[in-house]
Every structure is written in structure tokens, then in C-alpha cells.
C-alpha positions in Angstrom: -72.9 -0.7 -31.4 -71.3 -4.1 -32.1 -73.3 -7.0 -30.6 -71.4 -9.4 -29.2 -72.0 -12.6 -31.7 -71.2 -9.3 -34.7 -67.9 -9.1 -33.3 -67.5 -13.1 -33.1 -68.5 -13.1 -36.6 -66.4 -10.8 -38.1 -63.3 -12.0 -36.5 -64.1 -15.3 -37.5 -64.9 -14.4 -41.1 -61.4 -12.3 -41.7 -58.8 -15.2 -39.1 -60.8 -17.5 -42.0 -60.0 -15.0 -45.0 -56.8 -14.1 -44.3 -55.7 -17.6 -43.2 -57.2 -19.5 -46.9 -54.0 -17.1 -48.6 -52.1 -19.8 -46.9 -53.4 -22.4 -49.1 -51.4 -20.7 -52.5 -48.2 -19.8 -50.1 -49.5 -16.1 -50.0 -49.2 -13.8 -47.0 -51.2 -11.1 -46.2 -49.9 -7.0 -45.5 -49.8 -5.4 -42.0 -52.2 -2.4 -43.9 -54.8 -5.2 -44.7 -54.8 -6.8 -41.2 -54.8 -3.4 -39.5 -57.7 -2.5 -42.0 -59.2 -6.1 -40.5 -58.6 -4.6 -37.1 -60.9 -1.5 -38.1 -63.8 -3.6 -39.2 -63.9 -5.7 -36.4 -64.2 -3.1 -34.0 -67.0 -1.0 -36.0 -64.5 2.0 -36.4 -65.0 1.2 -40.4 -67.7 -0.8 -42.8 -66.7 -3.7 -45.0 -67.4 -1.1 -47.5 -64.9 1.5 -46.4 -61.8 -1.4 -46.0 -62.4 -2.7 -49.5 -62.5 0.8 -50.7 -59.2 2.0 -48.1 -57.3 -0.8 -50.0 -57.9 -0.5 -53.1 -56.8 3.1 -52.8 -53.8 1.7 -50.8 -52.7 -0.4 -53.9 -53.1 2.6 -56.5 -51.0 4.9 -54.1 -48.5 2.7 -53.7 -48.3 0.1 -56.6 -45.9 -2.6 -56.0 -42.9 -4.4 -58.1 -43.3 -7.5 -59.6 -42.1 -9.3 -56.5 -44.8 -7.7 -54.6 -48.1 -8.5 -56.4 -49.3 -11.5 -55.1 -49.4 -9.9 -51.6 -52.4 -7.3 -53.3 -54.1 -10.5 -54.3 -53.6 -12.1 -51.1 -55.0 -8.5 -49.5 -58.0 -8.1 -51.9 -58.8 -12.1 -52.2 -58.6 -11.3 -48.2 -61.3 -8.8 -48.1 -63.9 -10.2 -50.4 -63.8 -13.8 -48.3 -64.5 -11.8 -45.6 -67.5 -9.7 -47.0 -68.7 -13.1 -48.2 -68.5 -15.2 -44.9 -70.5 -12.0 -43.4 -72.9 -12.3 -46.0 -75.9 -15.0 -45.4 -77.0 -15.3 -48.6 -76.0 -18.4 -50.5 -77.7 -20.9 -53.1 -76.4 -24.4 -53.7 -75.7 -23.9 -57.9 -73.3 -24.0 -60.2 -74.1 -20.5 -61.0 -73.1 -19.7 -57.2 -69.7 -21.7 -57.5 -68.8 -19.6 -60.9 -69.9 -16.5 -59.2 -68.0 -16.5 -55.8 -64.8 -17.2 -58.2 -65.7 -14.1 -60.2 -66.5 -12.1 -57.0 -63.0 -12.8 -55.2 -60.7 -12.5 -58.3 -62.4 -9.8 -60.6 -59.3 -7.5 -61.8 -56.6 -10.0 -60.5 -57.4 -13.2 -62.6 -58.3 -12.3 -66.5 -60.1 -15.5 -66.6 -62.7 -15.1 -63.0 -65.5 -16.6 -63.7 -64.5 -18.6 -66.3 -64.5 -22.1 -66.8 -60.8 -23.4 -67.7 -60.3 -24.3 -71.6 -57.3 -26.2 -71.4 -55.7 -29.3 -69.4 -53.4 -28.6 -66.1 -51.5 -30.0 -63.8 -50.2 -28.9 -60.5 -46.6 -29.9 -58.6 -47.7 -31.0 -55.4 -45.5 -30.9 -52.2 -47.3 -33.9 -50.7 -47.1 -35.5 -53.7 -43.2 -35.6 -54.0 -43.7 -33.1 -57.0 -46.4 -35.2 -58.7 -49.8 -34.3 -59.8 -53.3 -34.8 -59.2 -55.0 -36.0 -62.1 -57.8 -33.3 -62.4 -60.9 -33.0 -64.8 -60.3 -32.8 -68.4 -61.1 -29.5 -69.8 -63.6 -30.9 -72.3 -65.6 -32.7 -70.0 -65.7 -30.2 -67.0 -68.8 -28.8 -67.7 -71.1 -32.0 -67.7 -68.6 -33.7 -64.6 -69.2 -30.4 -62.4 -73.4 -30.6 -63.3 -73.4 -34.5 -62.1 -71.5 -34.2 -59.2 -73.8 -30.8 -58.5 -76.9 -32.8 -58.8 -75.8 -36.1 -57.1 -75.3 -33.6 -54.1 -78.9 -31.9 -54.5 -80.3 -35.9 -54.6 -78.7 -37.0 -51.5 -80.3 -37.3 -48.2 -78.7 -36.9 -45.0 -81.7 -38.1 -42.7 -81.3 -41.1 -40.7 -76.8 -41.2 -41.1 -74.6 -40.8 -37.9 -72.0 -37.9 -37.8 -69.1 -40.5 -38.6 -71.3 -41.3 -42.1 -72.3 -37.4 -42.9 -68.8 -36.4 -42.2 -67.5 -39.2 -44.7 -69.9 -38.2 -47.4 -69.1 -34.7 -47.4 -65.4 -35.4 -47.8 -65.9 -37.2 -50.4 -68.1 -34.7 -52.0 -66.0 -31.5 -51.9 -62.9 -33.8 -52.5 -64.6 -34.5 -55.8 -65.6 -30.9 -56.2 -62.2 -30.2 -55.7 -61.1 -32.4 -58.2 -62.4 -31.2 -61.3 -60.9 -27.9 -60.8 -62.7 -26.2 -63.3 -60.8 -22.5 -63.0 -57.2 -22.1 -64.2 -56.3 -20.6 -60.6 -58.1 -19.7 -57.3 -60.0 -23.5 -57.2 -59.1 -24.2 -53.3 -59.9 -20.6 -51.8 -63.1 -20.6 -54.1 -64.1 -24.1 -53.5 -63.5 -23.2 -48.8 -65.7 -20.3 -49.3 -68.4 -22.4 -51.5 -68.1 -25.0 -49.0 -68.4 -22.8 -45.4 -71.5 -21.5 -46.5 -73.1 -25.2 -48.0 -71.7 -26.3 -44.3 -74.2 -23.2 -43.0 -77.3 -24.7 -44.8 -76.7 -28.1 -43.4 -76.9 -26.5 -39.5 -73.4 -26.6 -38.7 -71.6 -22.7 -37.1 -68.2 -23.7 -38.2 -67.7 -19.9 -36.4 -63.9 -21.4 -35.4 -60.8 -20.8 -36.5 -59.9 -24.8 -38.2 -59.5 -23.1 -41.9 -57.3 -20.1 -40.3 -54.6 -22.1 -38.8 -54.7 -25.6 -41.5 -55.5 -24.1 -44.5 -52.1 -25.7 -45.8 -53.5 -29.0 -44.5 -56.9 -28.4 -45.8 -55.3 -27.9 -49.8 -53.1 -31.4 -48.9 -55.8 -33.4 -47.6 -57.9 -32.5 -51.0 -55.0 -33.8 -52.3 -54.5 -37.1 -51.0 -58.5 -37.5 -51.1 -57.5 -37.8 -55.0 -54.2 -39.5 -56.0 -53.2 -42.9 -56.5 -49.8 -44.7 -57.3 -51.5 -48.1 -56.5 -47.8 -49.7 -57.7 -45.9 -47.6 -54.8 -49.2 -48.7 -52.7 -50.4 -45.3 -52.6 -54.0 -45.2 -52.6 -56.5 -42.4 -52.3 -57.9 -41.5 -48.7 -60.5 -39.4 -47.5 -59.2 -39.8 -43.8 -57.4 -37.0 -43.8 -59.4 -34.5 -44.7 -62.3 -36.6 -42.7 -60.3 -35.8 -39.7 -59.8 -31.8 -40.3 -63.5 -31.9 -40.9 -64.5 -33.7 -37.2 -62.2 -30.6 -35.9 -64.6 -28.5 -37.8 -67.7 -29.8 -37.2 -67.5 -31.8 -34.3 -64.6 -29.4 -32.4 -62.3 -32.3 -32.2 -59.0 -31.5 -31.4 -57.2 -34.4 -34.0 -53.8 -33.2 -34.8 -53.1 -32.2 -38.1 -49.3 -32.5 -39.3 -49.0 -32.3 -43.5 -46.1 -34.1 -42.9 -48.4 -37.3 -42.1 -50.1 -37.1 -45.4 -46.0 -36.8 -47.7 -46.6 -39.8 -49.7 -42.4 -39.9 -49.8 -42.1 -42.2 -46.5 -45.1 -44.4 -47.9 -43.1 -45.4 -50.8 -40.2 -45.5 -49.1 -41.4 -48.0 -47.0 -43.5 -49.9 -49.2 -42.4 -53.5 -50.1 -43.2 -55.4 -53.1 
């Protein structure tokens, strides 16, 4: 029988899943949220709803236009067995791994470190990019900021202080991007379980509903047009993180971070 903080946990861990798709504009299939619906209420393992989809999508393979929506369903269903699962170390090797685990079959390169330099049109950014790591240095960037993490002490810092420091630490993380696709719904499951280890429940549903403003505020936390007086800012994403952690209740509009009114208005 399903205890009562079982149930909490499993509807937090696939709102959470499901909602992330939102962060690469992908949408989720009444079949995998009815198949959600089943594993919440006991009726079947998370064994049984990743095997029930996968048979889905051999049964009834879908056209080009469709194919995403399988990744958004099977991405959906491996965040979920993750977020039920307690096991987590803080490594590298972890952050490669949970990349592999979520896009095995879908991505040719899961698990792989990115060989070549990208860029990404940004909404937020009025179509511009974030400068993100260059592919020959990603390796040694992503060990320092690892270890620079591992070194750091919370003891003794206020919330406002620990809050700051870990935006600017998975901002940073975020950065570097070191996989070709997948980075942000990778880099929110890496990140809800480091959150774990630190104390905090984060059992709500702030990634489900601003996942969108979760992918922005990463964003902002790393572009600069310092002649258009657009500078980088953590405060975004600092407030989406007292929601989290604190249960705030700060609104957060992606509208308020669209760098096009800021440069609008900004006089020389």
C-alpha cells in the first residue's frame, strides 16, 4: 500500500518530470501522463510505465513531426525514476551519467562531452546568444568549477548568502554546457538531488510550473551587452530559487527578464 509521503513523492517527481519538457518547448502525450497516473496510485511500478511506453512508441511509431513528443515522454519517465531514486554522488561522473541515463537511444551523443563550439538563439535574449564554454576547454572548466563547489563551506552564511552562491554555482554549471543537447533538463535533475544533500525537500512543484523561467534565468545569470547596459544578474534566478527553497511566493514573469525593453530604454 502507498504511504502517504510515497504518493507525495511520486507526484512530485513526475509534475517535476513532465514539467522540465517545458524548458526545450516539448509537451508531453496523454498515454505518458495517464501512464504517470498509474504509478502514482500503485496500480503499476516505474518499471512497468517505462516498459508500457516504450512498447507504446514501437506500436505506434510516429512521423517526423511527432518525435520529439517520444523524447519528451521517455526524457519524462527517466526524470521521474531518478527523482524517486536517493542515490546521488556530487561528481562529474554523476553529471555525464544522468545525461546518458535520460537520453540513451534519443541523443547519439548521451554521455558525451560536446567536441565542437555552439550557440543557441535565445528568446530572452532578442535572438542572441549566450557565450558558452569552448569545446576545447570544457573538460578542465567543468573539473574547476566541480571542485570549487566540493571546497566551499556553507557553515556560518544566512539563507540570502547560500541562496546567492548556489545561483551562481549552477548558473556557471549551466554555462559551460558541455553536451550538444539536453544541458538544462540534465543540469535540474543534477541539481534537485545536490539541493537533497544540502537538507533542503524541494518536494513542490516550482520546476513544474517555471521551468520556462528556470532555462531564462540561467540565461540572464550569463549574458552581457555592457554597451546596451545589459549586464549579467543572478537575481532572477535567485528569486525562483527563494520560491524553492524558502516557499516564497515571488512572481516569476519571463517577460521581466526580455533584455528588448532594457535596451530600448537604455540611454547613452
Amino acid at each position: 500500500m502507498t504511504t502517504k509521503e510515497e504518493y507525495r513523492d511520486k507526484v512530485y517527481a513526475w509534475h517535476t518530470a513532465i514539467g522540465l519538457q517545458a524548458v526545450d518547448g516539448l509537451t508531453t502525450s496523454k498515454y505518458l501522463q495517464d501512464t504517470a497516473i498509474a504509478n502514482i496510485e500503485g496500480k503499476i511500478t516505474i518499471d512497468e510505465a517505462e516498459e508500457l511506453l516504450n512498447s507504446y512508441y514501437k506500436e505506434n511509431p510516429k512521423d517526423v513531426t511527432e518525435e520529439r513528443t517520444e523524447e519528451a515522454d521517455k526524457v519524462s519517465v527517466r526524470i521521474a525514476r531518478m527523482l524517486l531514486e536517493q542515490a546521488f554522488s556530487f561528481t562529474l561522473n554523476e553529471y555525464i551519467s544522468i545525461h546518458r541515463k535520460l537520453f540513451l537511444g534519443i541523443y547519439s551523443h548521451a554521455g558525451k562531452i560536446r567536441d565542437y563550439d555552439i550557440t543557441k538563439k535565445e528568446w530572452v535574449l532578442d535572438g542572441a546568444s549566450v557565450t558558452y564554454g569552448s569545446a576545447s576547454e570544457l573538460r578542465a572548466t567543468i573539473d574547476y568549477d566541480f571542485s570549487q563547489e566540493k571546497q566551499f563551506s556553507y557553515k556560518g552564511l544566512t539563507m540570502d548568502e547560500i541562496i546567492h552562491h548556489l545561483a551562481y554555482f549552477i548558473s556557471g554549471l549551466w554555462q559551460i554546457h558541455i553536451f550538444g543537447e539536453g544541458n538544462t533538463r540534465t543540469t535540474a535533475v543534477f541539481f534537485i538531488k545536490y539541493l537533497r544533500t544540502l537538507g533542503f525537500d524541494v518536494t513542490n512543484d516550482i520546476f513544474a510550473e517555471n521551468a520556462w523561467y528556470f532555462r531564462n534565468s540561467l540565461v540572464r545569470a550569463n549574458y552581457n551587452d555592457i554597451r546596451n547596459g545589459v549586464h549579467e544578474t543572478t537575481e532572477y534566478l535567485e528569486l525562483f530559487l527563494r520560491n524553492l527553497l524558502l516557499g516564497e511566493n515571488n512572481e516569476l514573469h519571463n517577460h521581466s527578464m526580455h533584455i528588448s525593453g532594457m535596451i530600448n530604454n537604455f540611454k547613452v
